[in-house]
N, C-alpha and C positions, 0 to 999 in steps of 0.2 A: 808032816812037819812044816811043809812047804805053805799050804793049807792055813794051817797056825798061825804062821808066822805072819804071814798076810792079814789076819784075821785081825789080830796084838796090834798091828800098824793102823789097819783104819778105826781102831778102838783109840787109840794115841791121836789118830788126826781129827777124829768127831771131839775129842776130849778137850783139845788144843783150839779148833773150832767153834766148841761150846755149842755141839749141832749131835742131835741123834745118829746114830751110827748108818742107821739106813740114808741116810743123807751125802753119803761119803760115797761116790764111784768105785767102780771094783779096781779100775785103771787108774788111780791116783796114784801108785805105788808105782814106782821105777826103778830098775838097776841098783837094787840090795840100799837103797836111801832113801828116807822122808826127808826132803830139807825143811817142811816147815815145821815140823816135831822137832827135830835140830837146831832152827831155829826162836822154837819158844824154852827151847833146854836153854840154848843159849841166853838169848836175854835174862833169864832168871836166873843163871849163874850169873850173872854180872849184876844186877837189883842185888843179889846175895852177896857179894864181892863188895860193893859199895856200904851197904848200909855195916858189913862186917871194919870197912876201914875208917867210918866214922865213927866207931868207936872209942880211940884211941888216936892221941896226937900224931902221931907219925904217918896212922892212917888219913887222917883228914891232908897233914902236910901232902904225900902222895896225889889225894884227890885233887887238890888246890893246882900241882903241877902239873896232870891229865888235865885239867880247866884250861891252861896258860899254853897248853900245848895244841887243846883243840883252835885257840883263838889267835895261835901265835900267826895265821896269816892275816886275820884282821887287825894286829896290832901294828904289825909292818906296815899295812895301808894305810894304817892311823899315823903313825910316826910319818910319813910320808905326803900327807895331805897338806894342803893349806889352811891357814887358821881358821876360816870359817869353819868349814869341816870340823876340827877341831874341836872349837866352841861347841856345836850342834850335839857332837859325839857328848861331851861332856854333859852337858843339859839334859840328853834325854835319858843317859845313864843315871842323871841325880832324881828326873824324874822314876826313874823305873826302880830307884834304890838301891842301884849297885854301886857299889865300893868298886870301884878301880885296882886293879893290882899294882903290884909296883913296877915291874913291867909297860905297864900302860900310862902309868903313871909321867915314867920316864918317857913312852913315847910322844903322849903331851906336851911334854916337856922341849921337847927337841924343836926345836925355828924351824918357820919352812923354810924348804930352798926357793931362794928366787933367782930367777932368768937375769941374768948381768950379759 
């Protein structure tokens, strides 16, 4: 079984690799875990999680707020900056075609602070 089992695993890492199985070391296999078979289950449950919640308005709302959530520490820096910063930000988001969230929107928004 043991045998097997090892066998199933470097079939799953050549597969995941996209490499003939003979290509695969007999020692890649560690302590009852493949993480990178793990890892590409992973990613492709999330590819599949996404394209399933754009689906559907609530899903996309969802995605929009995982968007807002990964950038929310460059939004604080944004809201934080001084105006040129600002401006630049702005400009090369129009160049690149992104719509601003409202969030960012507002942090535009917001005066720098100045040194008194």
């Amino acid at each position: 079984m043991e045998r097997r089992k090892k066998r199933l695993q470097k079939e799953m890492s050549a597969k995941v690799r996209g490499v003939p199985i003979e290509e695969i070391e007999d020692n890649f296999y560690c302590c009852g875990r493949n993480s990178e078979v793990d890892s590409a289950v992973t990613k492709r449950q999330s590819l599949h999680e996404e394209e399933l919640l754009a689906q559907n308005q609530l899903g996309q709302q969802i995605l929009r707020l995982r968007a807002e959530r990964d950038n929310l520490l460059d939004t604080v820096w944004l809201a934080t900056s001084p105006k040129q910063i600002k401006d630049l930000w702005a400009r090369a988001a129009e160049l690149l075609g992104d719509q601003p969230t409202q969030l960012e929107r507002d942090a535009l928004a917001i005066p720098p602070v100045t040194d008194e």
